[in-house]
C-alpha positions as CSV (number, residue, x, y, z in Angstrom):
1,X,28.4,-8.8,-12.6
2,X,28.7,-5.1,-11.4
3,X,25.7,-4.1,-13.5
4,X,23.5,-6.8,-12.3
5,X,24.1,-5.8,-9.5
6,X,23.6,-2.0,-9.9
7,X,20.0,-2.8,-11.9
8,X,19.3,-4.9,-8.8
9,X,19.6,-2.4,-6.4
10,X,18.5,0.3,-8.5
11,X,14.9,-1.6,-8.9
12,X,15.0,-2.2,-5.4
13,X,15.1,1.4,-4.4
14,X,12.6,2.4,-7.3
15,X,10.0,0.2,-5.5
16,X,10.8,1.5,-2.0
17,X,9.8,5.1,-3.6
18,X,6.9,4.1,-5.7
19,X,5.3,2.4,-2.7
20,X,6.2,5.2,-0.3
21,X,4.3,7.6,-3.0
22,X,1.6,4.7,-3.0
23,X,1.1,5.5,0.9
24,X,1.4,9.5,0.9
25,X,-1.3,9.6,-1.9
26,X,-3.3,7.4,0.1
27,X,-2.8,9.5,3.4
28,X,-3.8,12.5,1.5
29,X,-7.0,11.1,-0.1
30,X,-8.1,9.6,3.1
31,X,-6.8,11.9,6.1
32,X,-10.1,11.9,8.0
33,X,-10.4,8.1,7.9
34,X,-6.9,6.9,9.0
35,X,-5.6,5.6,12.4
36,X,-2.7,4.0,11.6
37,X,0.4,5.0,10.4
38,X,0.3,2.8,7.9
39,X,-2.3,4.0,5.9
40,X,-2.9,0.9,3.8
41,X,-3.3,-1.1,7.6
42,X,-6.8,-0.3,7.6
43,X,-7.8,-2.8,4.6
44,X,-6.5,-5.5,6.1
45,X,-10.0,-7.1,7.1
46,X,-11.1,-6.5,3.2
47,X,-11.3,-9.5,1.3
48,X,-11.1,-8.2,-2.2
49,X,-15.6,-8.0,-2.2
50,X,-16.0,-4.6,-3.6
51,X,-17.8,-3.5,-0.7
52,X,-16.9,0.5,-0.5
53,X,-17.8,1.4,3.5
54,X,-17.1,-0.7,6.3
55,X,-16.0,-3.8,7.0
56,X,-16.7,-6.6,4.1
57,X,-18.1,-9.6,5.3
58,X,-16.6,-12.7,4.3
59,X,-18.5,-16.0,2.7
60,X,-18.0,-19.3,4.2
């Protein structure tokens, strides 16, 4: 029961870290392009259509 638990929060705090390195790699590749403090905020609008500038512009 303990080490369930233990592995549980251990994996827990393993993602925390490997998504804040997700984000500070991001913020360094991109620096002149972000607004938000959330550096992944600003593909929101993408849907996933390869575009590479700008906003991608969704089918109907």
């Amino acid at each position: 029961m303990t080490s369930s638990l233990i592995i549980g929060l251990v994996g827990v705090v393993a993602l925390m870290v490997y998504w804040l390195l997700i984000q500070t790699v991001w913020r360094q590749m991109f620096a002149d392009q972000i607004t938000d403090e959330d550096v992944l905020a600003e593909r929101r609008s993408c849907g996933d259509c390869g575009c590479r500038g700008g906003v991608c512009k969704k089918e109907n």
